[in-house]
C-alpha positions as CSV (number, residue, x, y, z in Angstrom):
1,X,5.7,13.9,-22.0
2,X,7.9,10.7,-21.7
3,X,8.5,8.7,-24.6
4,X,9.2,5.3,-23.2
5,X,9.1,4.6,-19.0
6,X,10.5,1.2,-17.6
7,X,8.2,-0.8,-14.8
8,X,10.9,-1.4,-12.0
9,X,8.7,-3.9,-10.8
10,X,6.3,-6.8,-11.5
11,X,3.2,-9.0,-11.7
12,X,-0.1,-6.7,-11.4
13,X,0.9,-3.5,-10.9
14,X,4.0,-3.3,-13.6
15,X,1.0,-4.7,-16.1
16,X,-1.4,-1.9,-14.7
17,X,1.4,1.0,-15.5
18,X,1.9,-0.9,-18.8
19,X,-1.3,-0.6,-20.1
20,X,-2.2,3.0,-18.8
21,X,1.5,3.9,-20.7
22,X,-0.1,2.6,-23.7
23,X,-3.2,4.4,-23.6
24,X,-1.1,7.4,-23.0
25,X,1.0,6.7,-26.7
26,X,4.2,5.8,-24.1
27,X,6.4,3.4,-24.8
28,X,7.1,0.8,-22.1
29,X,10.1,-1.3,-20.5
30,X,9.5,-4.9,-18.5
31,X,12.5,-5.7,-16.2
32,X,12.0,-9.4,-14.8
33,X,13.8,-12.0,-13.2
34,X,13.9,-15.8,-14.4
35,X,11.1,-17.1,-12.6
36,X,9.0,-14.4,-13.8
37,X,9.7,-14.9,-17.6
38,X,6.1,-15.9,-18.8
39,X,4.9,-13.5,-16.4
40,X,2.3,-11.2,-18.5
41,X,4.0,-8.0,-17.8
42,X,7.1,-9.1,-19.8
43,X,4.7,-10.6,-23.0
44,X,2.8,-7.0,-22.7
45,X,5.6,-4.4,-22.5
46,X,7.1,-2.9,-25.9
47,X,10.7,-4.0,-24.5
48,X,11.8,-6.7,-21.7
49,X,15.0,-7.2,-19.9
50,X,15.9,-9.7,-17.6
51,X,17.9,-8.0,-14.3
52,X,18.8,-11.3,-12.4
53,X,17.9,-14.4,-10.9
54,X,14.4,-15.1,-8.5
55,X,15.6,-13.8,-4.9
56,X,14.6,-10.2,-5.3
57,X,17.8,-9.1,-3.4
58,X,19.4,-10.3,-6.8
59,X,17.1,-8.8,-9.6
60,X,14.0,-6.3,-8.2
61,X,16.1,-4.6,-5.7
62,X,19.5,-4.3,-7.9
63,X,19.7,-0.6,-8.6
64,X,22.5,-0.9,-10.6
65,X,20.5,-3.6,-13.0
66,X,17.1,-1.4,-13.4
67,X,19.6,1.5,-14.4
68,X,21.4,-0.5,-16.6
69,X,18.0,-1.4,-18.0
70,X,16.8,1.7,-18.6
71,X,20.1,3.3,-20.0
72,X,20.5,0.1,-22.3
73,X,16.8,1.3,-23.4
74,X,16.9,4.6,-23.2
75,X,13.8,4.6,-20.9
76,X,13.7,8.6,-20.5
77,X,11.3,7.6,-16.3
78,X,11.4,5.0,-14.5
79,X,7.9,4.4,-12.3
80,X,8.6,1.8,-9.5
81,X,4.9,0.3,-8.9
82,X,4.4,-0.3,-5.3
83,X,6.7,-2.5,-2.9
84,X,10.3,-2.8,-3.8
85,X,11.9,0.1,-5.0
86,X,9.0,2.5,-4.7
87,X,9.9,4.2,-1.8
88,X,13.9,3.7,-1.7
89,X,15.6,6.9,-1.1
90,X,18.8,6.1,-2.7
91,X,17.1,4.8,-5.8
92,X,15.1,8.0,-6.6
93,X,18.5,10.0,-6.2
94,X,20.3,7.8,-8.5
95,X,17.6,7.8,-10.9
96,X,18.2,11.6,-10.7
97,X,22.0,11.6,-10.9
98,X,21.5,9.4,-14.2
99,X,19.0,12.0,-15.5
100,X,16.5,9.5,-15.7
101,X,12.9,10.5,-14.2
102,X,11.6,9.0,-10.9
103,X,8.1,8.5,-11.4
104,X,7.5,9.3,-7.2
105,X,8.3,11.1,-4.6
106,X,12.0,13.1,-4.2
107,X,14.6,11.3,-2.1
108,X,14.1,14.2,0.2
109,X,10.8,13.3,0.6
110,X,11.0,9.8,0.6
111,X,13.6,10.1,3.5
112,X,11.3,13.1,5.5
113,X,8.6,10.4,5.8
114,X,10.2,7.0,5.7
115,X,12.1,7.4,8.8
116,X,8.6,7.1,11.3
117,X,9.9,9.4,14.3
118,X,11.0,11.8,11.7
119,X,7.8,12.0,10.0
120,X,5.7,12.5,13.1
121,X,8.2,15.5,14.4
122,X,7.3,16.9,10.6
123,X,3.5,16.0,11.1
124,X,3.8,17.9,14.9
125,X,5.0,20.9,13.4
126,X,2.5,21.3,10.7
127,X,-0.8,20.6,12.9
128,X,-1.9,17.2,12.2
129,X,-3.2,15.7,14.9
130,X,-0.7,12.7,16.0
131,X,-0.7,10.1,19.0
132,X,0.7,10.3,22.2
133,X,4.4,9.1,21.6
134,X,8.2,9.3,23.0
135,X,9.8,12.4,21.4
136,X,12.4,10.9,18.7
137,X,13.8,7.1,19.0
138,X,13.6,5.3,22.8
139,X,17.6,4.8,24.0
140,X,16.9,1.7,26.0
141,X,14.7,0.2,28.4
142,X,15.0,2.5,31.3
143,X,14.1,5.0,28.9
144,X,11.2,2.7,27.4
145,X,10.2,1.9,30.8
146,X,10.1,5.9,31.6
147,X,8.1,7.3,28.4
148,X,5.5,4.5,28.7
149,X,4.9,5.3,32.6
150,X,4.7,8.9,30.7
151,X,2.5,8.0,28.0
152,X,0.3,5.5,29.8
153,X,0.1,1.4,29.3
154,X,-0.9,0.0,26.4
155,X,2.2,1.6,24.8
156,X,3.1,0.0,21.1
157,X,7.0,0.1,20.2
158,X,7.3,0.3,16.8
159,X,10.8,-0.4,14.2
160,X,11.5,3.9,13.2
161,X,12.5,1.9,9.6
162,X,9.3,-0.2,9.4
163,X,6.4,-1.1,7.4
164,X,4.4,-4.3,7.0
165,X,3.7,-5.0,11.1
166,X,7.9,-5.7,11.2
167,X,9.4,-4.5,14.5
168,X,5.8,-4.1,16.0
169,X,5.0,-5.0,19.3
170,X,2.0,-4.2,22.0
171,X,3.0,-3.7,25.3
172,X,0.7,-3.7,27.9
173,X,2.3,-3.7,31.3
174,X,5.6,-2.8,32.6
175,X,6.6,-6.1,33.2
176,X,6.4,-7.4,29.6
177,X,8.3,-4.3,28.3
178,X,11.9,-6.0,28.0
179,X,11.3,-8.9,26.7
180,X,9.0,-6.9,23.7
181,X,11.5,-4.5,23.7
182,X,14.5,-7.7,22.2
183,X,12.2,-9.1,20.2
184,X,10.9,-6.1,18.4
185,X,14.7,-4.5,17.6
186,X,15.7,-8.1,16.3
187,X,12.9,-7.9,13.9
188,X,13.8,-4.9,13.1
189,X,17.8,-4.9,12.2
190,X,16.9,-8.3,10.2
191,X,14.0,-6.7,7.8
192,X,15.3,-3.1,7.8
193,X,19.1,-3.1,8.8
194,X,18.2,-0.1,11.4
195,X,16.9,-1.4,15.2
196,X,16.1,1.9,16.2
197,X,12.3,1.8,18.2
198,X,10.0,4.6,19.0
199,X,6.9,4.7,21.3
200,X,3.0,5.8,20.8
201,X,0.0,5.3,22.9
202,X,-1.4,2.1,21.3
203,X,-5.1,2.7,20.3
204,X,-7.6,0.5,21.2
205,X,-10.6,-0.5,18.7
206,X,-9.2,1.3,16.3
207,X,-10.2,1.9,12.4
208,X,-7.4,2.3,9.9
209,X,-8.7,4.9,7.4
210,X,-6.2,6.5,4.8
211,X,-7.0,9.6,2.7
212,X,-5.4,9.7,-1.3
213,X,-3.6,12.4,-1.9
214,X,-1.9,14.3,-4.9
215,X,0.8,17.0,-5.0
216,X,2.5,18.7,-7.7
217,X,5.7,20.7,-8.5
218,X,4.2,23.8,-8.0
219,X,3.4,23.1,-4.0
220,X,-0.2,22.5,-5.1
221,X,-1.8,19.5,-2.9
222,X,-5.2,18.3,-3.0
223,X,-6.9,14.9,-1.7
224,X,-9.1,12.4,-3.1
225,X,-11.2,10.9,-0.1
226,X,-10.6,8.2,1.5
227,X,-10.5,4.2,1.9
228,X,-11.2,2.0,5.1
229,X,-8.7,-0.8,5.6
230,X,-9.7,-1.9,8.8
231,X,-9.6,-5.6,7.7
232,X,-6.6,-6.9,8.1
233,X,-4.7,-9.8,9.5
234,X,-1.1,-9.0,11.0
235,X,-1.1,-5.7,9.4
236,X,-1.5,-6.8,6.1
237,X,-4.4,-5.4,4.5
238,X,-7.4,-8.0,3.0
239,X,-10.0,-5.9,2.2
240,X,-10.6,-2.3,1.6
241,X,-13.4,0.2,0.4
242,X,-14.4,3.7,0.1
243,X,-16.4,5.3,1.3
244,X,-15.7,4.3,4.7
245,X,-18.9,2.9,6.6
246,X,-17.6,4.8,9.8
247,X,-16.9,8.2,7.9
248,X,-19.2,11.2,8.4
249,X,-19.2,14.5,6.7
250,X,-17.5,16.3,8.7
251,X,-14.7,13.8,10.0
252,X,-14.0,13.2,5.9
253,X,-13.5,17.5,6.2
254,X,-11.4,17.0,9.1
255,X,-9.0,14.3,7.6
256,X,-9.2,15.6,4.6
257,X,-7.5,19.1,5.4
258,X,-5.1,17.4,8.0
259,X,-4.0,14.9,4.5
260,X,-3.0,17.8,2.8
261,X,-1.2,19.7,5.4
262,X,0.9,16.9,5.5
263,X,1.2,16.7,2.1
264,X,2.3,20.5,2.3
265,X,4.9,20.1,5.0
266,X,6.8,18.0,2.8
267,X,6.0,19.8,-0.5
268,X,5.0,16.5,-1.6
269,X,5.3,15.4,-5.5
270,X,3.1,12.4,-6.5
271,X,0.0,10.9,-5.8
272,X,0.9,9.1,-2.1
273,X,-1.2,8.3,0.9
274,X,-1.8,9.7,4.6
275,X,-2.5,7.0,6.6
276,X,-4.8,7.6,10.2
277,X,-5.6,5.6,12.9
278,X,-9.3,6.5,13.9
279,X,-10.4,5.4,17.2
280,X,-13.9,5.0,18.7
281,X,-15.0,8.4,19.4
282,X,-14.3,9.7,15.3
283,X,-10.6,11.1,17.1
284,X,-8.0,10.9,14.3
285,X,-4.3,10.2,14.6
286,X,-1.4,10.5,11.7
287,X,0.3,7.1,11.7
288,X,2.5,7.1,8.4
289,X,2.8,8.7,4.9
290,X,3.3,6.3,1.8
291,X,5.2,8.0,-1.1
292,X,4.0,5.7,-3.4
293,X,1.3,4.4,-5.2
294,X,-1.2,2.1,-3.0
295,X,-2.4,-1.4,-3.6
296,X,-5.9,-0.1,-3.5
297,X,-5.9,2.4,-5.7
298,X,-7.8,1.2,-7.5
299,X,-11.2,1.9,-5.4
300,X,-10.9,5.2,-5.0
301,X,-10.1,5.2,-9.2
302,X,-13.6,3.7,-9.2
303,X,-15.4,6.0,-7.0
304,X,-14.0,9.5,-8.7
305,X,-13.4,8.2,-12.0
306,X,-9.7,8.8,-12.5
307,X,-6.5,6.8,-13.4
308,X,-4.3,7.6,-10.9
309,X,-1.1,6.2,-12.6
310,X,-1.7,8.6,-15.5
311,X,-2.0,11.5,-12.6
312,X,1.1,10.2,-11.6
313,X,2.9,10.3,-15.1
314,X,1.5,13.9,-15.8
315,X,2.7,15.2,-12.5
316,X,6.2,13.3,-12.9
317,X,6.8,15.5,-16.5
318,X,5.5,18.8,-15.0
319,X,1.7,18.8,-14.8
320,X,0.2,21.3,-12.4
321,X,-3.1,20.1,-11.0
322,X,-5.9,22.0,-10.2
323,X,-6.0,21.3,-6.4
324,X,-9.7,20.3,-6.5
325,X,-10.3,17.9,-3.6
326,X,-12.6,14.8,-5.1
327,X,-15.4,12.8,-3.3
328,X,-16.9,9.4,-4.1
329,X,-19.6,9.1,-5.7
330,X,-20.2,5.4,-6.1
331,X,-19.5,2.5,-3.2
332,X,-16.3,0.5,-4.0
333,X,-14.7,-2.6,-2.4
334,X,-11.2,-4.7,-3.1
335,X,-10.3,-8.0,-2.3
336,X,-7.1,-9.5,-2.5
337,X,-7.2,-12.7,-3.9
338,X,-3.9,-14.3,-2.7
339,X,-2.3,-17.5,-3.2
340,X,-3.0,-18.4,0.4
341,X,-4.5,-21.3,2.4
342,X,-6.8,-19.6,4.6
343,X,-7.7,-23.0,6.4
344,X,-4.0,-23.6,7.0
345,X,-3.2,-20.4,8.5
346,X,-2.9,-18.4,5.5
347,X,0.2,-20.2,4.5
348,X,1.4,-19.5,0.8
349,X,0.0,-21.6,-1.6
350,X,2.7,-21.2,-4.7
351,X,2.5,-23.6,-8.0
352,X,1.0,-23.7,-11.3
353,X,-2.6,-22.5,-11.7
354,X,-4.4,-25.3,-13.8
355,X,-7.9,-23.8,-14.0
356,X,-8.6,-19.9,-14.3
357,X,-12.1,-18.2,-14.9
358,X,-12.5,-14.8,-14.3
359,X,-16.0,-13.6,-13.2
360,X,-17.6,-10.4,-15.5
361,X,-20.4,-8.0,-15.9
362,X,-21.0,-4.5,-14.7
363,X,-19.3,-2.7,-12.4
364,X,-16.3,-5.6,-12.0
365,X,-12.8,-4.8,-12.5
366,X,-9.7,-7.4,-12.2
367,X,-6.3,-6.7,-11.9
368,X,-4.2,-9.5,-12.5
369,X,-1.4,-11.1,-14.1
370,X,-2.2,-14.8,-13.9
371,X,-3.6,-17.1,-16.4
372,X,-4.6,-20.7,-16.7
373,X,-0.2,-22.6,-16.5
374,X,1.1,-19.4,-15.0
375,X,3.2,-20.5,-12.3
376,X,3.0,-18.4,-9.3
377,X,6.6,-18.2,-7.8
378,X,7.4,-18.6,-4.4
379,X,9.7,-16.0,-4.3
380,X,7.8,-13.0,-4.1
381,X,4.3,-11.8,-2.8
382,X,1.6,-14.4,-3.1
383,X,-1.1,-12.0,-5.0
384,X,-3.2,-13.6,-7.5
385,X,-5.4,-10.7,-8.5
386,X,-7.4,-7.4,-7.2
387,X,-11.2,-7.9,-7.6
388,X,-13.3,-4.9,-7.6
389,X,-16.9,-4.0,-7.2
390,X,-18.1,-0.8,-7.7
391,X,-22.0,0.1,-7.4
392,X,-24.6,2.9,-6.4
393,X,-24.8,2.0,-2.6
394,X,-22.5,-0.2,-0.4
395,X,-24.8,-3.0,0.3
396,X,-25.3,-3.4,-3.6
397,X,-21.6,-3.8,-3.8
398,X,-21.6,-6.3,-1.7
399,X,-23.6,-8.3,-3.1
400,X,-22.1,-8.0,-6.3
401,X,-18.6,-8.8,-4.6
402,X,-21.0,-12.3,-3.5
403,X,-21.9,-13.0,-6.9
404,X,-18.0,-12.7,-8.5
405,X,-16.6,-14.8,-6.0
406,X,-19.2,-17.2,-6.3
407,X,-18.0,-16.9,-10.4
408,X,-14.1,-16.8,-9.5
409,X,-12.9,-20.3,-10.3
410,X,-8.7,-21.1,-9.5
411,X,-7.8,-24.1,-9.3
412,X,-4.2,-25.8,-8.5
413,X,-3.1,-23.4,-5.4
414,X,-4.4,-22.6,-2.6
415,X,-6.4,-19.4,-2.9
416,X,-8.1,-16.7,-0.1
417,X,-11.6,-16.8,-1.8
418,X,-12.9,-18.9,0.3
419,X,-11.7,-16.4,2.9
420,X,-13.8,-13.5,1.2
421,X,-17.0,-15.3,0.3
422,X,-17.4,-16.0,4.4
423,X,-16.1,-12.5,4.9
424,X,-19.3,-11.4,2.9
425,X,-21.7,-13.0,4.6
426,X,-20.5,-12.1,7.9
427,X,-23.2,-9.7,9.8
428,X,-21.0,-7.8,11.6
429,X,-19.1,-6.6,8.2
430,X,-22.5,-5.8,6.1
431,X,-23.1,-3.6,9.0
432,X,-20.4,-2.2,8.8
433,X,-19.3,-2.9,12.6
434,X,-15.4,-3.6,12.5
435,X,-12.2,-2.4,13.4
436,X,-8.8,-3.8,12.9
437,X,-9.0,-6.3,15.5
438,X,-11.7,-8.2,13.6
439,X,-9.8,-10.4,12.6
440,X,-8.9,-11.5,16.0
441,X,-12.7,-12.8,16.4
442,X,-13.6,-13.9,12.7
443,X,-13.6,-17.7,12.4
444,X,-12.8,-19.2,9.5
């Protein structure tokens, strides 16, 4: 086992690996920048080191500063959190090169399903069920033009190098294609360096469902269920839960095996995610793979009873897993609670929080790293905190989720709870009747 890992990352998830690292008798490394010196990561980790000043492109995504940290250390793994790092190519093969383990995927790996038209040529060839696309990147508009005549209007065009709704757009006639087509490989070679586009059939009234899985050195895979993150706003996820209200028995089977296939195509290492578009009719469709721990996590950590970041750890120095697939057996639900104006268009709210009360009781869990005089940054993402209900039934959940936002007192930003408690009361979510257009409709 590792003696002492460093965090390449911060806020809530470095101080969630820090404090399964001490339950596990591991020593732990902070890296910050300045603006995240009080940060409680940094006062909870055994050692901290400061790699740079607040832009990230000068301290959280300066390889040669996290190895420095870890060498000056002698941090024997290195886990990279979510975001960042996490899923950099070039970082998990210099993390090898310096002998130092990457708590993740392989570079290999990483590359095999961060590179979108490469990924679904993998997922083609090992039977999991994909959507109607162009074969390989689109060379330019005649070529656009021609595959979505092929394919069939609404077409989406997607950035190959993407992630977070960047070099994204719908297209839904032939007339609109070019001036989508500009717009979306701009967007693209600004946020990823690499313009190159690809095509798929754009789904309409779709869910986003994602299935957990786990893989191991030994080529054993297995998955852990799945989580519904249909509600979202520009692609960015708000609120998730598992089980999915839309899931059946059999379609949870279905996804389930098609998860690990994938898993198995790329002898995946890790815990990562499969992520599926679902439309209308229970058809499923492979959209992207995330080598990496996710953001919500920690529902489906709730539902099976398991720390995933210590599954991570154990696989990272060698564990072989069982290959027992897992089911929920409870009904959990996250929120993010973001530094966000949801009655200004959810416009980041950074500054110092002057007033913080966390709600309690059973069945409540809150990741955070904020306290009352923490100053959230502007720098980075605007997350306050993860809250978690976790109950017998879905409804129950709910209205446990009522009750803690009702208890959840910020004060000094801007936050989205005001967003979540209207979100709860909405009849068309406690019925469990949306897709990832709700947003579209929902006023707030």
């Amino acid at each position: 086992m590792f003696k002492k890992i460093l965090i390449a990352n911060r806020g809530e998830i470095a101080l969630r690996v820090i404090r399964t690292c001490k339950e596990m008798g591991i020593k732990t490394v902070a890296v910050y920048s300045t603006a995240d010196k009080d940060s409680l990561h940094v006062r909870f980790a055994d050692e901290a080191v400061c790699i740079g000043p607040p832009p990230s492109s000068k301290s959280y995504l300066q390889i040669p500063n996290i190895i420095a940290a870890a060498e000056i250390t002698n941090a024997d793994a290195i886990h990279p959190g979510y975001g960042f790092l996490s899923e950099n190519a070039k970082f998990s093969k210099v993390c090898q090169e310096h002998n130092i383990k990457f708590i993740g995927a392989t570079p290999e790996q990483i590359d095999g399903m961060g590179d979108k038209a490469t990924a679904k040529a993998t997922m083609i060839a090992a039977g999991v069920p994909c959507i109607p696309g162009s074969k390989g990147l689109i060379k330019d508009i005649p070529d656009a033009k021609a595959q979505a005549a092929k394919i069939k209007y609404p077409v989406i065009i997607k950035a190959t190098a993407g992630g977070g709704g960047k070099g994204m757009r719908i297209v839904w006639k032939e007339e609109d294609m070019q001036k989508n087509w500009d717009s979306a490989k701009q967007e693209a070679a600004a946020a990823f360096g690499n313009d190159g586009i690809y095509m798929e059939k754009y789904i309409e009234e779709p869910r986003h469902i994602e299935i957990q899985i786990a893989g191991d050195q030994f080529g054993t895979v297995c998955h852990l269920s799945e989580r519904d993150c249909s509600i979202q706003r520009r692609h960015q996820k708000l609120v998730e839960e598992t089980p999915s209200p839309f899931m059946t028995d059999a379609l949870r089977k279905n996804m389930g095996e098609a998860a690990k296939k994938a898993a198995a195509a790329v002898k995946y290492e890790g815990v990562g995610t499969v992520e599926f578009l679902v439309d209308k009719n229970r058809d499923f469709y492979f959209m992207e793979m995330n080598t990496r721990i996710q953001v919500e996590h920690t529902i489906t950590e709730e539902v099976i009873n398991y720390d995933l970041i210590k599954e991570q750890i154990f696989i990272a120095a060698g564990k072989k897993i069982s290959g027992k697939d897992y089911f929920p057996t409870m009904h959990a639900i996250q929120c993010r609670i973001n530094a966000e104006d949801p009655y200004n268009d959810f416009r980041p709210s950074p500054g110092k929080i002057t007033e913080y009360h966390e709600p309690g009781g059973h069945g409540l869990r809150i990741d955070t790293h904020v306290y009352a005089g923490y100053a959230i940054p502007p720098h980075y993402d605007s997350m306050i905190a993860k809250l978690i209900t976790v109950a017998q039934t879905r409804e129950e959940a709910i209205l446990k989720m009522r009750r803690a936002l009702d208890e959840y007192i910020i004060e000094g930003v801007k936050s989205t709870i005001p967003f979540h408690r209207k979100l709860m009361i909405n009849e068309d979510f406690n019925n469990g009747n949306f897709t990832t257009k709700f947003m579209d409709s929902f006023d707030f």
